[in-house]
Structures are given as C-alpha cells and as structure tokens.
N, C-alpha and C positions, 0 to 999 in steps of 0.2 A: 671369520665369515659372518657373514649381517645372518640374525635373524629372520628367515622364511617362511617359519611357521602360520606367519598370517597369508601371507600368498601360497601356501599349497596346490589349492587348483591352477593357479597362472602358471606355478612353476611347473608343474605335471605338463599341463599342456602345450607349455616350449621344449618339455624334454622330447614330448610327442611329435611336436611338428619338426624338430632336427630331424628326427625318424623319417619322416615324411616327405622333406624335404631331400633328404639323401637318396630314398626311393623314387622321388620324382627323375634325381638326377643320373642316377644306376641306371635307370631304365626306360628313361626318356615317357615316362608315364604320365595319363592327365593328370590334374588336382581332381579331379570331379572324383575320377574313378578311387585315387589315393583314399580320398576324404568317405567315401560310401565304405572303402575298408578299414578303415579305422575307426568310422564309428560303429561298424560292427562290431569288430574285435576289441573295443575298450570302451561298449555301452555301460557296462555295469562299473566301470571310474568313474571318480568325479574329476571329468576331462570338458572345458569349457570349450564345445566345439561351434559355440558360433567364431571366438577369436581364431581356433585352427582353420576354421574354413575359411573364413575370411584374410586370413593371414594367406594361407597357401592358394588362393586364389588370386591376392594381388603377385604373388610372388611370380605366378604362371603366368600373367595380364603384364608385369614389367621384367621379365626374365632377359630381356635384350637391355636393358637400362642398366640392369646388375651387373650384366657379363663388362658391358662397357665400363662400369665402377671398377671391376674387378682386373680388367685389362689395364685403363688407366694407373693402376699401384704396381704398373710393372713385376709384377708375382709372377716366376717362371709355373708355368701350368705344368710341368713335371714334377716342381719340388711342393706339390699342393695337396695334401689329401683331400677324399672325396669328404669327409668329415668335416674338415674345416671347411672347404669351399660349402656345404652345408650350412656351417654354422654363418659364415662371412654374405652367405645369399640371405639368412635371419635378418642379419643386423643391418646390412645395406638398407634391405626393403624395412626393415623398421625406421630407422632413420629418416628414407625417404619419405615412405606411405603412411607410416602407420602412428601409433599414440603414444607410445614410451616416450621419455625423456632421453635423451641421445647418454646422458651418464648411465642409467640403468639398462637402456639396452648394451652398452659394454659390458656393467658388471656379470649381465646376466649370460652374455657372448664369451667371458670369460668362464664362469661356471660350467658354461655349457662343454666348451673345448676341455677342462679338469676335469670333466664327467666321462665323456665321451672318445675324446683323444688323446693323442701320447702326449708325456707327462709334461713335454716343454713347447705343445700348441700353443699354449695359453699367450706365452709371449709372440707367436708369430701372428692370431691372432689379434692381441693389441697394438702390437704396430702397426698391422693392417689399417684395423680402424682409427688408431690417429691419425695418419698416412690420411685417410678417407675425411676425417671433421675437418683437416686443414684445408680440404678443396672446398669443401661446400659453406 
C-alpha cells in the first residue's frame, strides 16, 4: 500500500465523508444538516471540511446524475451494499465534479471499500468503476 502519511488530512476526511455519505443515504438526510453534524462532532480532527462540504454538497446537487451512472452498470440494487453504493456515490461524483485524478480516486475507492466493507467489496467495486471510465 502507497505511503499516506503525507495525506493524512485528505484521507481522514474521505474516510469521513463515506460516513456522511452513507448517512445521507440511510436516511435520506440534507448535506447541510450532515455537514453542521460533523463538524461538530469531529471539530477538534484535523478534518479538512471545506473539501467534505463541498464534496457532499455537490454530491446532494447531482444525486440524480449518480443514480443514473449507477443504474447504467446494471448493478442489481439488491446485491449492493449500502456501503459500497456510498463509497461508488464518492467516486462517481469525483470523477465527474470534482479534482482527483480518475486513478487516485479508485485507489482511494479501493481503500475505502478494504476499510469499510467486506473483505471482497473491493473487487466489486473496481469493476464498478471500470465498467464507469469505459463510458465516459
């Protein structure tokens, strides 16, 4: 595994916004509201919350774009965790909106899913999103 140690903060605050993200989608919650509870509860981290906010705001802004990515890969919505479809809402909207480089938002979508989910996400996962760079 690559050395993280210089990204600390950035990785802190993708482990956070999966969190976030999965809350938005449990429980059909704003970002607005998400985002005021998390920086209460994790003021005193070094959690870079202009990128969460910003992140889970566009996420909430194209959440119809994703589902549509999402439906596009033919993924049975039964055989999906809510985890992954989490992590898969990250890396869409990265890819589409945001500033990563399309390689390191996987590496980091991989990470995330080894972190997070059971122990063989990670491949369902990366299919996903190759499945996803070959449309776009």
């Amino acid at each position: 595994m690559k050395n993280l140690a210089n990204f600390k903060i950035a990785v802190k605050t993708r482990e956070y916004l999966i969190q976030a993200i999965f809350q938005m989608l449990f429980d059909d919650q704003k970002s607005v509201k998400i985002i005021k509870q998390f920086k209460s509860e994790h003021k005193t981290k070094k959690v870079d919350f202009k990128m969460f906010s910003s992140s889970m705001k566009s996420i909430e802004k194209n959440k119809t774009k994703i589902e549509d990515v999402i439906s596009s890969l033919n993924i049975k919505k039964s055989s999906m965790e809510l985890i992954d479809k989490s992590i898969l809402y990250f890396a869409i909207n990265e890819m589409l909106f945001g500033v990563l480089d399309k390689p390191v938002t996987i590496d980091e979508s991989l990470r995330l899913s080894k972190k997070f989910s059971s122990p063989e996400s990670y491949k369902f996962i990366n299919a996903a999103l190759d499945k996803f760079l070959k449309t776009i």
